[in-house]
C-alpha positions in Angstrom: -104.9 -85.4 -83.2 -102.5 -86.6 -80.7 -103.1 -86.5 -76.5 -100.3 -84.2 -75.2 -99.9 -86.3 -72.2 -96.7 -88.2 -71.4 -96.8 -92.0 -70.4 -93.5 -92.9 -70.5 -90.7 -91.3 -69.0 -88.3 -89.2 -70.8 -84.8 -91.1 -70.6 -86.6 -94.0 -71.5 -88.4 -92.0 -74.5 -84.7 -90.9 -75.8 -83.2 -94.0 -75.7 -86.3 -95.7 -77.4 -85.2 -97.7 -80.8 -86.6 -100.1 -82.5 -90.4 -99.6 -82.1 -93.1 -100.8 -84.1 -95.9 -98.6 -85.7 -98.0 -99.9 -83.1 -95.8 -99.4 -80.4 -95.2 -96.0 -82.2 -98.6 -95.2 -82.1 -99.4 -96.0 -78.6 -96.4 -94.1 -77.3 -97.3 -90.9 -79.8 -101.1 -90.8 -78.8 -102.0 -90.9 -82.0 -102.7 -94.0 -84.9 -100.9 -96.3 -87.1 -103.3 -94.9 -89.9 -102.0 -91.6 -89.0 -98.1 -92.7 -89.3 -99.0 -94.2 -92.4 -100.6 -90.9 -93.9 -98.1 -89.3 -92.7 -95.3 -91.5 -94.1 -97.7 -91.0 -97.7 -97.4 -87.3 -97.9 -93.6 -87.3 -96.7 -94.0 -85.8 -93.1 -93.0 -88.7 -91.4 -89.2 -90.2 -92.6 -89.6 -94.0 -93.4 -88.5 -96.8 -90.8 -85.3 -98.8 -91.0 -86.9 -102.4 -92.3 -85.2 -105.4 -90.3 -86.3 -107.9 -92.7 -90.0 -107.3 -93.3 -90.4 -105.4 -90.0 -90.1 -101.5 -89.8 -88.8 -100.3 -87.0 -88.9 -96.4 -85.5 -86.9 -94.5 -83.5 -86.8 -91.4 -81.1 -86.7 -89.5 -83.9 -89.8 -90.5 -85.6 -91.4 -89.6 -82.3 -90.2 -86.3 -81.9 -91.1 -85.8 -85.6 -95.2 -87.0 -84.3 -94.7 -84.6 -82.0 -93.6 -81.7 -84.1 -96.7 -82.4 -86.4 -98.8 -81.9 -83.4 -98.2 -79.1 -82.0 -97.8 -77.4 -85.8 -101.5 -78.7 -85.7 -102.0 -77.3 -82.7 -101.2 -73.9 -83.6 -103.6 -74.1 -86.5 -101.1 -75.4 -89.0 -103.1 -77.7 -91.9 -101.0 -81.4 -93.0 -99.9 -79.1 -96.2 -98.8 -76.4 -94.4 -96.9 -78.3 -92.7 -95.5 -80.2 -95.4 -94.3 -77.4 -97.0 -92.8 -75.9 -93.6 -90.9 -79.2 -93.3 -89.8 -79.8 -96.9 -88.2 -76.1 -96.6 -86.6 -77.0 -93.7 -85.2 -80.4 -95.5 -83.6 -78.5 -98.2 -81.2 -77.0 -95.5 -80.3 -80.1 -93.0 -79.7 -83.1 -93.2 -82.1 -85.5 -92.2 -80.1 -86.9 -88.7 -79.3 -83.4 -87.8 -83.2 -82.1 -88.1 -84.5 -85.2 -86.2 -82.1 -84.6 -83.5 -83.2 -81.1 -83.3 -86.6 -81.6 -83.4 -86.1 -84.5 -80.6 -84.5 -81.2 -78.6 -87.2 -79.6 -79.4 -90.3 -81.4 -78.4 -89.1 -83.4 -75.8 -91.0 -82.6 -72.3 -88.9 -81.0 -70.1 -90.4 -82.9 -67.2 -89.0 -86.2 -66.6 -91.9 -87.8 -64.3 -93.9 -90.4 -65.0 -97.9 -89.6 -65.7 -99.8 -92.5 -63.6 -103.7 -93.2 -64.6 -106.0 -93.7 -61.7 -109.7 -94.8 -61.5 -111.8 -92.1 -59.8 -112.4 -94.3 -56.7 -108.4 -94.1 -56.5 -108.6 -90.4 -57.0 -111.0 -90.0 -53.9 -109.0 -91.9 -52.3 -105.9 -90.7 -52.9 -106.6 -86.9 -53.1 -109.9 -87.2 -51.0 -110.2 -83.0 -51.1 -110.4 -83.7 -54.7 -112.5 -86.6 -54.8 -115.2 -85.4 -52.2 -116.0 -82.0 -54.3 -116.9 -82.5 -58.6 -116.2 -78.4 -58.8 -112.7 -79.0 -57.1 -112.4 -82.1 -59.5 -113.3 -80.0 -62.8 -111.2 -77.1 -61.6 -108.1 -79.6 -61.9 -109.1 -80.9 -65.1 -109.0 -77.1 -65.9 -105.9 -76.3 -64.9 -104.3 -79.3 -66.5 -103.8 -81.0 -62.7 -106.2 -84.3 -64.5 -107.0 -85.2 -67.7 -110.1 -87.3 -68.1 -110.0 -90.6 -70.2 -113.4 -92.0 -70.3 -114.3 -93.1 -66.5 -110.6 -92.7 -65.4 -108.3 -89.8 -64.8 -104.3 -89.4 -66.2 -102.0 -87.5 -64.2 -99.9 -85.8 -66.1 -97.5 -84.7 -63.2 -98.4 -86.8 -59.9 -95.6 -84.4 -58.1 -98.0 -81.1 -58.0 -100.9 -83.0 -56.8 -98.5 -84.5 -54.1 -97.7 -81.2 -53.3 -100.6 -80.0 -53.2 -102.4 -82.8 -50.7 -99.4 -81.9 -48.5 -100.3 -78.5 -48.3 -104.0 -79.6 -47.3 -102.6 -81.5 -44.9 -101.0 -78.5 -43.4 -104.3 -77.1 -43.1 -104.0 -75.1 -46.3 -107.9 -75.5 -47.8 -108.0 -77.0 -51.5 -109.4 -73.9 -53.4 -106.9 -71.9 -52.0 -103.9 -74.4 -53.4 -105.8 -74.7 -56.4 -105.6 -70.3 -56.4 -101.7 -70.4 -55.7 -101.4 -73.4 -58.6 -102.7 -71.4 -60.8 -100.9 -67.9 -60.0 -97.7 -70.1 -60.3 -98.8 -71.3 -63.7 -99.0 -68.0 -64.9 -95.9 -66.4 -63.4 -93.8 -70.1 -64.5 -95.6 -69.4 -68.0 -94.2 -65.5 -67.9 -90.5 -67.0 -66.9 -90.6 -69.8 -69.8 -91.7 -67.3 -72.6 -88.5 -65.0 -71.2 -86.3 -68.1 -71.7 -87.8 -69.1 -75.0 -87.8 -65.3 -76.1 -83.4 -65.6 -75.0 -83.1 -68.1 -77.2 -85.0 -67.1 -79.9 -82.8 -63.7 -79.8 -79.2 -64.7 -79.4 -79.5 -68.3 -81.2 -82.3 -69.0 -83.3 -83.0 -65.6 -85.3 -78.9 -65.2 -86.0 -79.0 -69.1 -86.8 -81.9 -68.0 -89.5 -80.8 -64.9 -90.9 -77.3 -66.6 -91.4 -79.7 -68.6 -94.0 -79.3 -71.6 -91.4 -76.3 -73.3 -92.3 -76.6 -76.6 -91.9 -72.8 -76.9 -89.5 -74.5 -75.0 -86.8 -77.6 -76.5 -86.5 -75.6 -79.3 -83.9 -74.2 -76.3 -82.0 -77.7 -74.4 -82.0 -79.3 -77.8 -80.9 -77.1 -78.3 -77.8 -77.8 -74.8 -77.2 -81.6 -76.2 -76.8 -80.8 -79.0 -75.0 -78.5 -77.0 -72.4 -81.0 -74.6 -72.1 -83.5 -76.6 -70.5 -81.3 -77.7 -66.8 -79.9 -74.0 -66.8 -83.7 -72.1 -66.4 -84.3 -75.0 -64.3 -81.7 -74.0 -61.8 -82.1 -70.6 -62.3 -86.1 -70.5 -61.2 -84.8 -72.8 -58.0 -82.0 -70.4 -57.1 -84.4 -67.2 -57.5 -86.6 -69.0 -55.5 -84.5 -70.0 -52.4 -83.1 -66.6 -52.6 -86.5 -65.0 -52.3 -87.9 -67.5 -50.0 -84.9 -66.4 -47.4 -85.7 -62.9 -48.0 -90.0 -63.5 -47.6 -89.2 -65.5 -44.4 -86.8 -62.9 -42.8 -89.2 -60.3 -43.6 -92.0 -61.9 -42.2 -90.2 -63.0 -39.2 -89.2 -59.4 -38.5 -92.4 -57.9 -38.6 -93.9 -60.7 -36.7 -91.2 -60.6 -34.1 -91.3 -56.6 -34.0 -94.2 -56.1 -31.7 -93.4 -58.7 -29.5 -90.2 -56.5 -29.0 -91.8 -53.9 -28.6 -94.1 -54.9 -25.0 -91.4 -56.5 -24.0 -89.8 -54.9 -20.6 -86.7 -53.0 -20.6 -84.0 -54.7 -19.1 -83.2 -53.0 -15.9 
């Protein structure tokens, strides 16, 4: 089984050609007997050989991916197969790579970083000081252990977060509104996935998937992504300014109030 953590950013992920199986492997998360098997039971297309050397490509990755998350889901390798090899009777093989790619490609584009755990008390020393605080990360997906080390999947929200302790916000309580904001960003992806899934994918399938839209219904995908991106930042500065007014208002209010009348 593959490690869902990213280690390489996503631009450079895209644009990645000519790999290796073991440099396929070690970007995947997962083992060159694996890419083997896979190759063996048709899941995973064959490289393009350069003399005696096979060389992979974005696509293989995304195609890793795919298989992992299937798995995830509770998928077995012959499920799977079967899934794919209907699939493969409709598309051609560049066109369901490239969707795929769409597909399983994170949607952040930071870099995870690995730290030891005397970096991470010194680093995020809220963190560090308290194991509970520590396992409550690893929890909420903030850490990922790797033997004596920690990755970070997405430094960003712990930088955010030891900013607001330094505001005098206490840990748990950033931990708390992490996690509230997990579940309400989880609520607004499935109502973007569930768009999609409405108005392109299920009339792309009941029109028997023609293989001439899947481009179009793959940059549908990939557009997708930067437009509920915006749209969650927009919603958000437009409540923010509403929250702030509010609360200024009703903190400003009483202080109106016992003020003297102007004679």
């Amino acid at each position: 089984m593959m490690k869902h953590v990213q280690t390489q950013n996503i631009a450079t992920l895209a644009g990645m050609r000519h790999m290796t199986i073991d440099e396929l492997a070690r970007v995947a998360g997962t083992t060159t007997r694996n890419i083997r098997a896979y190759q063996t039971r048709g899941l995973l297309p064959p490289p393009t050989l350069v003399g005696r050397v096979g060389h992979y490509d974005g696509g293989h990755l995304a195609r890793l991916r795919l298989i992992a998350r299937l798995q995830d889901q509770g998928f077995s390798l012959a499920a799977i197969v079967r899934l794919l090899s209907a699939w493969n009777t409709r598309q051609s093989l560049s066109e369901l790579l490239g969707f795929e790619e769409a597909l399983t490609e994170p949607w952040s584009t930071e870099r995870s970083e690995r730290i030891t755990a005397g970096q991470l008390e010194a680093a995020y020393r809220q963190l560090g000081d308290d194991p509970s605080l520590v396992g409550r990360a690893v929890t909420l997906g903030l850490l990922v252990r790797d033997g004596h080390d920690f990755l970070v999947p997405n430094p960003e929200l712990l930088r955010i977060g030891t900013e607001l302790v330094a505001l005098g916000i206490p840990v748990e309580q950033t931990l708390d509104e992490f996690e509230a904001l997990k579940a309400q960003a989880g609520a607004i992806a499935e109502r973007f996935v569930e768009l999609f899934e409405r108005f392109v994918w299920e009339p792309f399938v009941a029109a028997g998937m023609p293989a001439e839209r899947l481009p179009e219904v793959t940059d549908t995908l990939r557009r997708l992504r930067p437009l509920a991106a915006r749209g969650v930042a927009a919603t958000l500065s437009m409540a923010m300014d509403e929250a702030v007014a509010s609360a200024t208002a009703s903190h400003l209010s009483p202080l109106v109030e016992r003020a003297p009348a102007a004679s």
